[in-house]
Backbone as a chain_set.jsonl record, in Angstrom:
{"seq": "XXXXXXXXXXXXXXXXXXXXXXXXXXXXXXXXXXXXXXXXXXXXXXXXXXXXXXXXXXXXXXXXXXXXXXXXXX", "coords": {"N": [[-63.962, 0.932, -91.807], [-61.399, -1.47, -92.414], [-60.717, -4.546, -91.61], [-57.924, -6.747, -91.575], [-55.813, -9.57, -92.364], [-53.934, -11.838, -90.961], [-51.69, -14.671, -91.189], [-49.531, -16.289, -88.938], [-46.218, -17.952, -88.466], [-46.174, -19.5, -85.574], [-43.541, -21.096, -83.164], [-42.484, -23.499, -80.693], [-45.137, -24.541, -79.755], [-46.45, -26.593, -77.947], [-48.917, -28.375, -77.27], [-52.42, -28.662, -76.867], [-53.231, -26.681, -74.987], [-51.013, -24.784, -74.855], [-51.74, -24.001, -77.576], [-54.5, -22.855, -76.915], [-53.395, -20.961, -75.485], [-52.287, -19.063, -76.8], [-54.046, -18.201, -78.512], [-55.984, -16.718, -76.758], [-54.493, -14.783, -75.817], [-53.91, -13.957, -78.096], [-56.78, -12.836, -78.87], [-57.379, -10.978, -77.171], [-56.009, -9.28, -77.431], [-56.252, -5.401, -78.291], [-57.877, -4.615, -81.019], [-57.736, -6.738, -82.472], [-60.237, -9.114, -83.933], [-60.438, -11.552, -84.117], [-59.12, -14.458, -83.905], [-57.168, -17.642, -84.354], [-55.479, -20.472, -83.677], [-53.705, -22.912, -85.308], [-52.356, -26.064, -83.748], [-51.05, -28.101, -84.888], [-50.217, -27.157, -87.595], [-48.523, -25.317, -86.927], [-49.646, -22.562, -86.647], [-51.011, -19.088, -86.091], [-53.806, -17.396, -87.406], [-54.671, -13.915, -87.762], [-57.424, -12.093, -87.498], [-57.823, -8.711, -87.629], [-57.704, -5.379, -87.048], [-56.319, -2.88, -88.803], [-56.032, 0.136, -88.016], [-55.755, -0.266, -85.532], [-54.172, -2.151, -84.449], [-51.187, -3.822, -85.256], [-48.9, -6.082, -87.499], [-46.159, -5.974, -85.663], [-47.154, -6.055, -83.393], [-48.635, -8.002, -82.892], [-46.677, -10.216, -83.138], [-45.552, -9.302, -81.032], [-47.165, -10.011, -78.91], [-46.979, -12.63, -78.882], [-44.489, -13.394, -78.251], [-44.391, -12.833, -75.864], [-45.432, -14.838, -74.177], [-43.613, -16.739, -74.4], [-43.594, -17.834, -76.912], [-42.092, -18.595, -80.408], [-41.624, -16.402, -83.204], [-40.951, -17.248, -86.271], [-39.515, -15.515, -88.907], [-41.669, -13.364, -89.402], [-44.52, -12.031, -91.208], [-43.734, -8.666, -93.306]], "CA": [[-62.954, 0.196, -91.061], [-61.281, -2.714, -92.875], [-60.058, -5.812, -91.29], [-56.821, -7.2, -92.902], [-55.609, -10.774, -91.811], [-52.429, -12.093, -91.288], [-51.262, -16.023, -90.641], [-48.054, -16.087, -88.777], [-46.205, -18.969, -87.648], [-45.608, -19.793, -83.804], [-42.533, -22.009, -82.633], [-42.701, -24.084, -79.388], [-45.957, -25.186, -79.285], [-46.271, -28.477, -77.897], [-50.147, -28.885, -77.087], [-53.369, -27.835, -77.213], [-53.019, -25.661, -73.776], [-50.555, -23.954, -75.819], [-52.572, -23.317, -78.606], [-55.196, -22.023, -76.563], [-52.679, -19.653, -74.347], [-51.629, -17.943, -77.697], [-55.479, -17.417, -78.947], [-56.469, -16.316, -75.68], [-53.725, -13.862, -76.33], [-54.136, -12.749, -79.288], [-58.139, -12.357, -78.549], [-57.485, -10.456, -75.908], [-54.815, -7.708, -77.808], [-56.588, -4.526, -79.064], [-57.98, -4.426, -82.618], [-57.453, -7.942, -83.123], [-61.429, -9.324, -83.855], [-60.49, -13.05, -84.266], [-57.593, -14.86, -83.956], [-57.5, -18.927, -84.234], [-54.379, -21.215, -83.623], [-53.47, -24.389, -85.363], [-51.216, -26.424, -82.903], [-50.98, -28.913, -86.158], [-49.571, -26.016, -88.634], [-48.052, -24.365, -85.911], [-49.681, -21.348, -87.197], [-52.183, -17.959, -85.693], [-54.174, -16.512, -88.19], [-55.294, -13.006, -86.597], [-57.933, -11.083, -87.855], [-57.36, -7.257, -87.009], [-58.44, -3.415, -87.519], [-55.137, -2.053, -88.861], [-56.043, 1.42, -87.511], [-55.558, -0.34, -83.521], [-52.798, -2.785, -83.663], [-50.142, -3.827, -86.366], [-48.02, -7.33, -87.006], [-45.383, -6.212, -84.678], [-47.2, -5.838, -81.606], [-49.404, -9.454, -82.702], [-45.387, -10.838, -82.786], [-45.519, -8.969, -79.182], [-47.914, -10.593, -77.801], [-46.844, -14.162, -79.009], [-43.341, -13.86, -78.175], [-44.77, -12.167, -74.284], [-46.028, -16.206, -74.3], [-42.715, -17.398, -74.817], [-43.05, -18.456, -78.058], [-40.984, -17.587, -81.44], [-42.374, -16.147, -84.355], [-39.721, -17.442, -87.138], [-39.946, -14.927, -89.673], [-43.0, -12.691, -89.572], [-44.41, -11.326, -92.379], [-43.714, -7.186, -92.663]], "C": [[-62.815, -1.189, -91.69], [-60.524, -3.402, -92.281], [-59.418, -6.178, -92.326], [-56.251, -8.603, -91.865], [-54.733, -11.203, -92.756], [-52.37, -13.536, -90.811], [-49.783, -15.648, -90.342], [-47.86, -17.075, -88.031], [-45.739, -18.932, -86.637], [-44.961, -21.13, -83.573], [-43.077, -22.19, -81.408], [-44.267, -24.419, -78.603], [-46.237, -26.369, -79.054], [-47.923, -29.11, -77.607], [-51.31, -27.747, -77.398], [-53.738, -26.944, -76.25], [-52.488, -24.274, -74.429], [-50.675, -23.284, -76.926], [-53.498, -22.182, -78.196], [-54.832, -20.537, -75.867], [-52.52, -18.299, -75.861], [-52.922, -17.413, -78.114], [-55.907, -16.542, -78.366], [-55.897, -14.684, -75.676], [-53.846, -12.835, -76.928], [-55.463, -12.018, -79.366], [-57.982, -10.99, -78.023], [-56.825, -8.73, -76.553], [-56.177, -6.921, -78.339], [-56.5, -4.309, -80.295], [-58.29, -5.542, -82.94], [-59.431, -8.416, -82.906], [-61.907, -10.679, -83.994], [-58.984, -13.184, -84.124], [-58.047, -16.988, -84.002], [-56.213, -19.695, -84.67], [-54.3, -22.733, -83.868], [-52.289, -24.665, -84.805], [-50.645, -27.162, -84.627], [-50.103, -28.028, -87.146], [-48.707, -25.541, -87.997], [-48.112, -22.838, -86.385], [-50.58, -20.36, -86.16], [-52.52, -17.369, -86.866], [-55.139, -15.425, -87.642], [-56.107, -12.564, -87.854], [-57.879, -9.523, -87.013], [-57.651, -6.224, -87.611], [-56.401, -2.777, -87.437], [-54.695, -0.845, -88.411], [-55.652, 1.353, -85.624], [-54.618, -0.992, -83.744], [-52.114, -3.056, -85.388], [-49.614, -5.354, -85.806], [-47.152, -7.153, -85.961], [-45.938, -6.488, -83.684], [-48.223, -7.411, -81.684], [-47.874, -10.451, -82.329], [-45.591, -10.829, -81.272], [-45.735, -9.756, -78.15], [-47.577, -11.934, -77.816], [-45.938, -14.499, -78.082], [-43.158, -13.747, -76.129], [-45.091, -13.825, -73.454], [-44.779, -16.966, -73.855], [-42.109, -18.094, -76.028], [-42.427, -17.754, -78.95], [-42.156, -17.577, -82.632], [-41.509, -15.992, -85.397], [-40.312, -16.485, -88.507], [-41.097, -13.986, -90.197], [-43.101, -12.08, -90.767], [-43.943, -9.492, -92.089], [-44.662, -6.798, -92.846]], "O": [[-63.728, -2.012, -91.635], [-59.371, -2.97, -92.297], [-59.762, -6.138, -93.507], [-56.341, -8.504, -90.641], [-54.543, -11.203, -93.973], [-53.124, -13.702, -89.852], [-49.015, -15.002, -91.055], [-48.64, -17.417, -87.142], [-44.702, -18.272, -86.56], [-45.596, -22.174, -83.721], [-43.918, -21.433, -80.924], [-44.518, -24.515, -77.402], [-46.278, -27.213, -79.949], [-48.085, -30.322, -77.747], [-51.274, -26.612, -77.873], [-54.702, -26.259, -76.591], [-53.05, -23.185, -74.552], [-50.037, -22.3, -77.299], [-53.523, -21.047, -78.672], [-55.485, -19.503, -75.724], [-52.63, -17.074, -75.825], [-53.027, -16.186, -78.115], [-56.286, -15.526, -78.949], [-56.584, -13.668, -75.573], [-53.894, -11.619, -76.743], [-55.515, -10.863, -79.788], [-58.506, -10.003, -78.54], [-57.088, -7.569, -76.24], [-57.116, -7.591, -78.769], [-55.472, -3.912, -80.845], [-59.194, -5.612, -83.773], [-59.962, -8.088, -81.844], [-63.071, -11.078, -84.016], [-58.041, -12.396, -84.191], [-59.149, -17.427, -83.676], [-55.844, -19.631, -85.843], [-54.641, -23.611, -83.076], [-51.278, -23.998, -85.025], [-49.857, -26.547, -85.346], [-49.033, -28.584, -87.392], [-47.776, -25.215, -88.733], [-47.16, -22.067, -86.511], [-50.931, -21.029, -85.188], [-51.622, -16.782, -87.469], [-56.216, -15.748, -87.141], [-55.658, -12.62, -88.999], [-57.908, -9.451, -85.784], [-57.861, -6.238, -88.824], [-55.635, -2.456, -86.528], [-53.509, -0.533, -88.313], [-55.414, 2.236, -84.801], [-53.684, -0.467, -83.139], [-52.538, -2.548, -86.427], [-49.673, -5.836, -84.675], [-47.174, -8.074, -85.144], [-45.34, -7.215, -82.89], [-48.534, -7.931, -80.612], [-47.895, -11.28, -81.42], [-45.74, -11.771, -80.494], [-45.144, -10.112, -77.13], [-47.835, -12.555, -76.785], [-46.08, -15.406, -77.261], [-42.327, -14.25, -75.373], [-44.97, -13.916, -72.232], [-44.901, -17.804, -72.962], [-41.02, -18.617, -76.266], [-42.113, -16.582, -78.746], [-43.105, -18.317, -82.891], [-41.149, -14.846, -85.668], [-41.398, -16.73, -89.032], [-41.358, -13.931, -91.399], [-42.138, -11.632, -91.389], [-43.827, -9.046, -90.948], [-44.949, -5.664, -92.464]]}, "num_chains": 1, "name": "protein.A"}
């Protein structure tokens, strides 16, 4: 089982509440085995088991937040 890790950037973060809501998030999704949000970058870089979840459904969960995910990688 190989972990593959993705950085993707997140729009509308304005603090560090908001940072934490999207980690919390992404923690939380299935597969994902790290995740860690710079408010500063306005980035998430997830770590994840490709065999449980995929970029779309990490978009999913961001955008479930409210925030935008300008361009995701495919």
């Amino acid at each position: 089982m190989s972990a593959e890790t993705v950085t993707l950037p997140v729009a509308g973060m304005t603090c560090g509440n908001c940072a934490r809501s999207v980690e919390r998030k992404l923690t939380s999704t299935s597969g994902v085995k790290r995740a860690t949000v710079n408010l500063d970058a306005a980035s998430a870089t997830v770590e994840f088991d490709p065999a449980q979840t995929a970029v779309p459904k990490l978009v999913a969960a961001i955008e479930q937040l409210g925030y935008g995910v300008p361009a995701p990688p495919k």
